[in-house]
Each structure stands twice: as structure tokens, then as C-alpha cells.
C-alpha positions in Angstrom: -20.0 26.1 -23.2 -21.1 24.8 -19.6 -24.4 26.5 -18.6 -23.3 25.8 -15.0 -21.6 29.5 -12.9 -18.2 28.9 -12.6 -16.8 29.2 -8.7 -15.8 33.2 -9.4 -19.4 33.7 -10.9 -20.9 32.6 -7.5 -18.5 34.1 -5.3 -19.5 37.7 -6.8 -23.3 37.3 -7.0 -25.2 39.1 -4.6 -26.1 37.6 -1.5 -29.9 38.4 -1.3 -31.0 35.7 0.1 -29.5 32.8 2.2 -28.8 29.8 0.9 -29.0 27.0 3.6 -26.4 24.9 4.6 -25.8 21.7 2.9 -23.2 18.4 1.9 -22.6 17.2 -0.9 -22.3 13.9 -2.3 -20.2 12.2 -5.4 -20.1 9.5 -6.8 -17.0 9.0 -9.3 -16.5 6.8 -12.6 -14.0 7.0 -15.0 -15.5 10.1 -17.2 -18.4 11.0 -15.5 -19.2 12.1 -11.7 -22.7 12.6 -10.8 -22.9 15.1 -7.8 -26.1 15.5 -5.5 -26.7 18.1 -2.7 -28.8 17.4 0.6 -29.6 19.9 3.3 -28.8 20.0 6.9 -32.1 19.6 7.4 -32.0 16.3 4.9 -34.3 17.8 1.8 -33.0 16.8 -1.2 -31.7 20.0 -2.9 -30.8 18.3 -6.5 -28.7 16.4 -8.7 -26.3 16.4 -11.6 -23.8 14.9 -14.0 -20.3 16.4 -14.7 -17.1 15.1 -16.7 -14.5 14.4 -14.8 -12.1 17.3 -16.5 -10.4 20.6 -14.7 -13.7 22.7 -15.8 -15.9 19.8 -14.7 -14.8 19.7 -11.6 -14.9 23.7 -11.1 -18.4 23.5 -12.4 -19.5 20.7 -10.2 -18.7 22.7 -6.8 -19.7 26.1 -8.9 -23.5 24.5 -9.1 -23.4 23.0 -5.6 -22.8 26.4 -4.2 -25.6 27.6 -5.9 -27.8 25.3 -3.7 -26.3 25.6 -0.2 -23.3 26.8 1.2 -21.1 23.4 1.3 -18.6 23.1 3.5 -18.7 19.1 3.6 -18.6 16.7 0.7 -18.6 12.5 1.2 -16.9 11.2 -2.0 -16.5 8.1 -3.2 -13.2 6.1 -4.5 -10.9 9.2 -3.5 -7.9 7.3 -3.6 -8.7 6.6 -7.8 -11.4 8.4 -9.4 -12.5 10.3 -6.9 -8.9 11.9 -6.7 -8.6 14.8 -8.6 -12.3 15.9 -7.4 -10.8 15.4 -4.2 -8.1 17.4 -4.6 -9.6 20.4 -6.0 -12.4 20.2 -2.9 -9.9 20.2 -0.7 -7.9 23.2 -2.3 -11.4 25.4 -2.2 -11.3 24.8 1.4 -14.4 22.0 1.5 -13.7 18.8 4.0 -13.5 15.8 1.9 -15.3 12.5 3.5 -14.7 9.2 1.9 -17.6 7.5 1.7 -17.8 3.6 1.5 -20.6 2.0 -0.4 -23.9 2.5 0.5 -25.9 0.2 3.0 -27.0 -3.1 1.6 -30.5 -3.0 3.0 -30.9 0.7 1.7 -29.8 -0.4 -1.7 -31.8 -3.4 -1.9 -34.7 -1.2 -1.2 -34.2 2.0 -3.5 -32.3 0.5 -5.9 -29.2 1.4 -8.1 -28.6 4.5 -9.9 -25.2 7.3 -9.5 -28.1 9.9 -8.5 -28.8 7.2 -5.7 -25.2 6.5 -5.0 -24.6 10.5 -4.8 -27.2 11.5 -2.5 -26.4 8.4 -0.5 -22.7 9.6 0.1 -24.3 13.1 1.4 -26.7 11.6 3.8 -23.6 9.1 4.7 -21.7 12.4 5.7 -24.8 14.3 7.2 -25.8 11.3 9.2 -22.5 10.6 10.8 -22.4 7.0 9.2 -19.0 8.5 6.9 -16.4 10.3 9.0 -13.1 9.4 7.5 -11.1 12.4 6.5 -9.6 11.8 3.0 -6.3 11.7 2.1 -4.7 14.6 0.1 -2.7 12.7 -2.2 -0.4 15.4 -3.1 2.6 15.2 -1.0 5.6 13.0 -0.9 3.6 9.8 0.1 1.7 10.2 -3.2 5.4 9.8 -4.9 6.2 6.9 -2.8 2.9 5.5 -3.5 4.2 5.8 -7.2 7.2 4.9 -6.7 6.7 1.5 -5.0 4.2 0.6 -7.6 6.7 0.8 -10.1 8.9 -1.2 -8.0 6.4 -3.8 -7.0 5.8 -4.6 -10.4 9.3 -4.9 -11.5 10.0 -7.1 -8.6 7.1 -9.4 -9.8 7.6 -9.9 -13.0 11.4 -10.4 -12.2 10.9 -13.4 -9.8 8.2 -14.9 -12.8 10.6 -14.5 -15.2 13.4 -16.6 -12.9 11.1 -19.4 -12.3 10.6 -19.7 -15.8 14.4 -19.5 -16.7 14.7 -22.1 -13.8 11.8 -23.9 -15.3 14.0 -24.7 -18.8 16.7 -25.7 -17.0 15.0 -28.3 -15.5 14.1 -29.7 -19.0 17.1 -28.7 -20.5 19.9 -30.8 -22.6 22.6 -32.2 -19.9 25.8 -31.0 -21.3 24.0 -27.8 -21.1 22.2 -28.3 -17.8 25.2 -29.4 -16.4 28.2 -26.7 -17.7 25.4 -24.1 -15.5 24.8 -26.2 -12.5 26.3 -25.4 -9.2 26.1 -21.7 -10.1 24.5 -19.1 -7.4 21.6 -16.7 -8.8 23.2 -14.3 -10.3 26.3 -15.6 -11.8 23.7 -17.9 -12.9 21.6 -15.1 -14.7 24.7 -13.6 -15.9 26.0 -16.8 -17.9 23.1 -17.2 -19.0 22.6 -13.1 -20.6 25.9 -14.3 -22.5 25.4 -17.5 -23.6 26.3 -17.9 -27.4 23.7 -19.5 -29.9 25.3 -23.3 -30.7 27.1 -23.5 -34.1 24.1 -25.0 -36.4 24.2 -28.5 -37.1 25.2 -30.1 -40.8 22.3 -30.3 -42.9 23.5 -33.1 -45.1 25.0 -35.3 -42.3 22.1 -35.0 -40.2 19.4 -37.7 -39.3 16.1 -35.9 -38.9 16.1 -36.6 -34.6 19.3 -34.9 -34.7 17.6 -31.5 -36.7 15.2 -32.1 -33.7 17.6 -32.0 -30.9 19.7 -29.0 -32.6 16.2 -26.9 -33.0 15.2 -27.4 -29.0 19.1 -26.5 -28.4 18.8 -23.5 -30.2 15.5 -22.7 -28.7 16.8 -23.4 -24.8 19.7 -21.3 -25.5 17.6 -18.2 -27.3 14.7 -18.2 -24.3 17.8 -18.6 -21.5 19.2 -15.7 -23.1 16.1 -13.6 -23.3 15.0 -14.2 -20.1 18.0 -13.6 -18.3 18.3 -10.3 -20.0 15.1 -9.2 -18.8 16.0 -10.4 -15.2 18.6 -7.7 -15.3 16.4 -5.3 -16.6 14.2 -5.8 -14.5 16.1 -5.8 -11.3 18.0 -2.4 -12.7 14.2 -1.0 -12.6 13.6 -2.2 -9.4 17.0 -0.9 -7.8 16.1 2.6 -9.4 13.1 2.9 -7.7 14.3 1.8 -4.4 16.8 4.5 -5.2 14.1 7.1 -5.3 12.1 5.7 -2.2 15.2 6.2 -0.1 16.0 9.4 -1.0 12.4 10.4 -0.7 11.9 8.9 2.9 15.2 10.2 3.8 13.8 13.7 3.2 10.7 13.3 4.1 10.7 10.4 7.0 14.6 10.5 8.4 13.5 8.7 11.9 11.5 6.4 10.6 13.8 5.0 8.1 17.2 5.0 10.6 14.9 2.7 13.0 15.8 -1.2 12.7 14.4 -3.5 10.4 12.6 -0.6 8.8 13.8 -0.3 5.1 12.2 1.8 2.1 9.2 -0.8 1.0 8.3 -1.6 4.8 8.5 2.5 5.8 6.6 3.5 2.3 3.9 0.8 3.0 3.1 2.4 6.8 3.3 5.6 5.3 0.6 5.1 2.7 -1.9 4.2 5.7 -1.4 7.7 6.9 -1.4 9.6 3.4 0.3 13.0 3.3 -2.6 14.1 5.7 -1.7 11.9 8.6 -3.4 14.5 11.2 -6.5 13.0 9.9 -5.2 10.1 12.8 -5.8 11.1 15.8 -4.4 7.9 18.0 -2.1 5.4 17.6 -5.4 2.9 18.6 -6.5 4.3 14.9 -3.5 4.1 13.2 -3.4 0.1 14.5 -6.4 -0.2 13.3 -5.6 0.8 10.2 -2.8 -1.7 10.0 -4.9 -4.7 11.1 -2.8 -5.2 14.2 -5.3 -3.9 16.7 -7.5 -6.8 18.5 -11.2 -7.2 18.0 -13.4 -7.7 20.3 -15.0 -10.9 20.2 -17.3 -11.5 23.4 -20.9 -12.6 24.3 -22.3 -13.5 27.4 -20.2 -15.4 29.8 -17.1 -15.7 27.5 -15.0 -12.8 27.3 -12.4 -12.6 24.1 -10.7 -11.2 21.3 -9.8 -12.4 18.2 -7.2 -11.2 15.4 -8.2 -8.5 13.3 -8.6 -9.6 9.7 -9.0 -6.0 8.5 -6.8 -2.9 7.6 -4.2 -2.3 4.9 -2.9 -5.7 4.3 0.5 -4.4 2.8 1.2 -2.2 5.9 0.3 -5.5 8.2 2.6 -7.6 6.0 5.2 -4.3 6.5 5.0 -4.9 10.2 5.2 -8.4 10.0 8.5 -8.1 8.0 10.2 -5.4 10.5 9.6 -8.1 14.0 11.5 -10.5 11.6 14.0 -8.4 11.0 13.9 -7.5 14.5 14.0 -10.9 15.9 16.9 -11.8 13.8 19.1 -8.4 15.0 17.5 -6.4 17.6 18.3 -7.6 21.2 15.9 -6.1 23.0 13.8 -8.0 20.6 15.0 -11.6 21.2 14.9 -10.6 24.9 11.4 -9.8 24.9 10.4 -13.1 22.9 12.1 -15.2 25.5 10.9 -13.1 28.4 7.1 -13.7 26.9 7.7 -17.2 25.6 8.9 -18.1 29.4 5.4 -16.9 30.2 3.8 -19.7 28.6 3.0 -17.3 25.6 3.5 -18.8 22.2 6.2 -17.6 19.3 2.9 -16.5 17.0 1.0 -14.6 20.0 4.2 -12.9 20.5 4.7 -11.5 16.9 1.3 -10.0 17.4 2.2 -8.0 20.4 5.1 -7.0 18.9 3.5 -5.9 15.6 1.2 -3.6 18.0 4.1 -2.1 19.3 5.8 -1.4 16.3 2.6 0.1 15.0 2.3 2.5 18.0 6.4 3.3 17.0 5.5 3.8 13.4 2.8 6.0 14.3 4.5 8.4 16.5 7.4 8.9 14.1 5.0 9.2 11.2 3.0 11.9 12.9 6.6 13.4 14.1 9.0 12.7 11.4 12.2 14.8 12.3 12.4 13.9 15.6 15.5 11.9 16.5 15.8 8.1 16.8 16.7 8.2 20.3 13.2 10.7 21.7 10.8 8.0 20.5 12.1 4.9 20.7 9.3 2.6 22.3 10.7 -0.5 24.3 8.0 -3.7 24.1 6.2 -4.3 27.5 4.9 -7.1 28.7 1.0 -7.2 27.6 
């Protein structure tokens, strides 16, 4: 039985004398999360370790708010195993701060311990240092977060599995390399799911090379056959998911979706920047940012620059990247622009990053306004 007042307990004691405001800070593992509350005024209020189940959770916020009256709490790893903690802060009404790790300089100095880590995650929140809100993950993007995991993997091990098919052709007998040559990818993948194990060869007639060759035959055959089997499989996985994604987005993000170039992985991938929270962006300069398509400045002294931000959600800049190709390939306006700016003496590459800018600042006001109709928001490129 936990010795800790459950959340009810607290709520009903007396209030006799008042208890101070204060954050509190987490710091998440697997089966344990070790929870420390600080002050407003920074005094160190106390420390504990609780499991990471439904009660331990309620118990954790149960003793912090026997402490101080939290309203704030910086938590780490909120997107995996800080996220049911998360979630259940956020249901009892406390604002949820995810808290990166803690300073180099102050670790190297007090060391490493979760008590540490905890009360570093408060005083990361009190301090100001922490001030992202985290996301809910509770919504429809959480599904589509799932969704295109499932799908990402599928698509991975599918294209591993056809360079290995590809891989024994390469080595393969030549009447047998030869009757599938010529073939496209899939009627190549489909032969091969049907082809029929060669009739075994005459054991008293045969020279020992020739029980050689028919082994390896039999072996080429079996591991085409296998693989191409789980080729289908695998794409049938992948096309389910997809499935889901679509009608998902078209439910949740219908304008975002019906825009060009923008197809269920590239409109999941932006979405998962924003979480099902995304008031917790309050710009489209933040949202960019969050991409990794938003410049950096770069300057000192007499030299004035920027340089290319190597930062953000990689999958969300690679999303981005993906829709200006499409774009480029379809979209008029699109080529027009790139010719328009590539007159200017501006190069193909520079250009893809403007573009990528602008299709953030697209992204985000559909995002933030998902039912509003294709035509209100669409954003034509300008010259930079």
C-alpha cells in the first residue's frame, strides 16, 4: 500500500496553513520516475521515487501537492517515458514543460544522479531556461504518429528485402536470370512469389558438380520465392497504413491534405511538429523553426550573414523538401517562381530553401486552421 495521499486525500485536507508555491521536476526512466519540488523562491522542498504505473503517477502529483501548490512541472522525455506522466499532469490541470538535459557545466560540477536531474528540470522551468509547452499526445496526430511508424517500417524492410531479391539475381543461374530479365518491378516480384521449385535432379546419373548446381538452383528458386512473398506482404502493410493516414488526415486535416504535393507521409510528418496541441506555436517564425527551414543568424563584426539551419525535426524538413519537388514538377506558379528567382542570379539550391520557408508558413496556417478551405490560405511565394 503507497504511504503517499492520493490526489482526493489532498484535495479534502484542511487548508490550515499555506503551502507556498512551487514547480516540479521529473525525470523519467523506464520503471521508475524520480520527482523533486523547488520553491518559487528556489528552496529545495524534497525528493522522491515513484513507479511509473496509473497509482504511481497519482501518487507522485498527490506528494508534490503536499509540498506547494504546483501549477508547473518541467519533465523530461515527454514524447517516450515521460508520456503517460505527462498526460495525466496535463489532465489535473498542471502545465507540462519539457525539459532538455541539464547544462553541461552544471553537471560537470554537481554530478549525476535522477534526484539531480529532477530538481534540475524544476529550476530549468522556474528559471525560464525550459519554456516549451509539451505536446498532449492524445489526439489524432498521436494515431498518425503510430500509424506512420508502422508504415515507415514496412516500407523499409520492403525496399531491403528487394535489394536482396535483386541481389540473387545478379548471381543467379542464366537460364534462370535470363527467363526474368526485361521484367518491371512488380511483375518481376510477382513471377518470382510463383516460381515452381525445379524438378530434382537424378541421383544415380548425376556427377557430384551437377548435385552442386541442382542444390544452388533449388536454393535461388526457394529464397526468390520467399522474398518476393514478403515484398507483397510487406507493401499490403504499408498500403493499409497509408489507408488509415488518409482517412485520418482527411478528418482531421482536410486543407492541408487537398493542397499540392502534400500527400499523407509529408502532411503526417509536419503535423507531428505541431503535436495535437499546436496552440503551443505561436508563429509561423516558430513553427519554421521547428522544421529547420528558418535561417540562422551567423554574423560578427563587419560581416553580416546567415547560414542554413541544421536543426529542427529532420523528417518534417525532408517533408518540405519533398512537397517543392512535387511542386516544381506540377505546380506552375512554382516553376514560375524558380525561373523568376533563377533570372535573379539566384541558384536552383537557394531557391528550394525559400520555397521550403514558404511552404512552412502554408503548413503552419492550415495546421493551426485545419477546416478552412484551400482557396482562404493559399500563400503565393514572393520574391525574398
Amino acid at each position: 500500500m503507497s504511504l503517499s495521499p492520493s490526489l482526493s486525500e489532498v484535495k479534502t485536507q484542511p487548508a490550515t496553513t499555506a503551502l507556498p508555491a512551487a514547480v516540479l521536476g521529473i525525470d523519467t526512466h523506464r520503471d521508475v520516475n524520480t520527482a523533486a519540488v523547488v520553491a518559487a523562491n528556489g528552496a529545495f522542498l524534497g525528493c522522491r521515487e515513484f513507479p511509473t504505473s496509473g497509482t504511481g503517477c497519482t501518487d507522485l502529483l498527490g506528494w508534490a501537492m503536499t509540498l506547494g501548490r504546483v501549477t508547473r512541472a518541467g519533465v523530461e522525455c515527454t514524447g517516450s517515458y515521460g508520456a503517460s506522466v505527462s498526460r495525466m499532469l496535463q489532465a489535473r490541470g498542471i502545465e507540462v514543460i519539457e525539459v532538455n538535459q541539464p547544462d553541461k557545466r552544471e553537471r560537470r560540477n554537481r554530478g549525476k544522479t535522477d534526484a539531480v536531474d529532477a530538481e534540475a528540470a524544476a529550476r530549468a522551468v522556474l528559471s525560464g531556461r525550459a519554456t516549451a509547452t509539451a505536446k498532449t499526445g492524445d489526439g489524432p496526430v498521436e494515431a498518425l504518429r503510430m500509424l506512420k511508424m508502422v508504415r515507415d517500417s514496412a516500407v523499409h524492410a520492403r525496399t531491403k528485402a528487394i535489394n536482396q531479391l535483386k541481389a540473387i539475381l545478379v548471381t543467379a543461374k542464366p537460364d534462370l536470370r535470363e527467363s526474368l530479365s526485361g521484367l518491371g518491378a512488380k511483375t518481376l516480384i510477382r513471377r518470382c512469389s510463383t516460381l515452381e521449385e525445379p524438378p530434382a535432379a537424378n541421383a544415380s546419373g548425376a556427377t557430384p558438380a551437377s548435385h552442386a548446381d541442382s542444390a544452388a538452383v533449388v536454393a535461388t528458386v526457394y529464397s526468390l520465392r520467399v522474398l518476393a512473398t514478403r515484398i507483397l506482404g510487406l507493401t499490403r502493410e504499408a498500403d493499409d497504413a497509408e489507408k488509415q493516414m488518409t482517412t485520418l488526415l482527411s478528418q482531421h486535416a482536410p486543407a492541408l491534405i487537398a493542397r499540392t504535393g502534400i500527400g499523407p507521409d509529408s502532411a503526417t510528418a509536419l503535423l507531428l511538429v505541431a503535436g495535437d496541441n499546436p496552440d503551443r506555436i505561436h508563429t509561423e517564425a516558430s513553427f519554421a523553426a521547428l522544421c529547420g527551414v528558418s535561417p540562422v543568424e551567423a554574423s560578427s563584426g563587419n560581416t553580416q550573414r546567415r547560414r542554413l539551419n541544421r536543426g529542427g525535426d529532420r523528417r518534417a524538413n525532408a517533408a518540405l523538401y519533398r512537397i517543392v519537388l512535387s511542386r516544381l514538377r506540377w505546380d506552375t506558379r512554382t516553376q514560375e517562381y524558380m525561373t523568376r528567382r533563377v533570372a535573379q542570379g539566384r541558384t536552383r539550391r537557394e531557391v528550394i530553401r525559400c520555397l521550403k520557408r514558404y511552404i512552412a508558413r502554408e503548413a503552419f496556417t492550415l495546421i493551426t486552421a485545419p477546416h478552412v478551405p484551400p482557396a482562404a490560405t493559399t500563400a503565393r511565394p514572393q520574391a525574398a
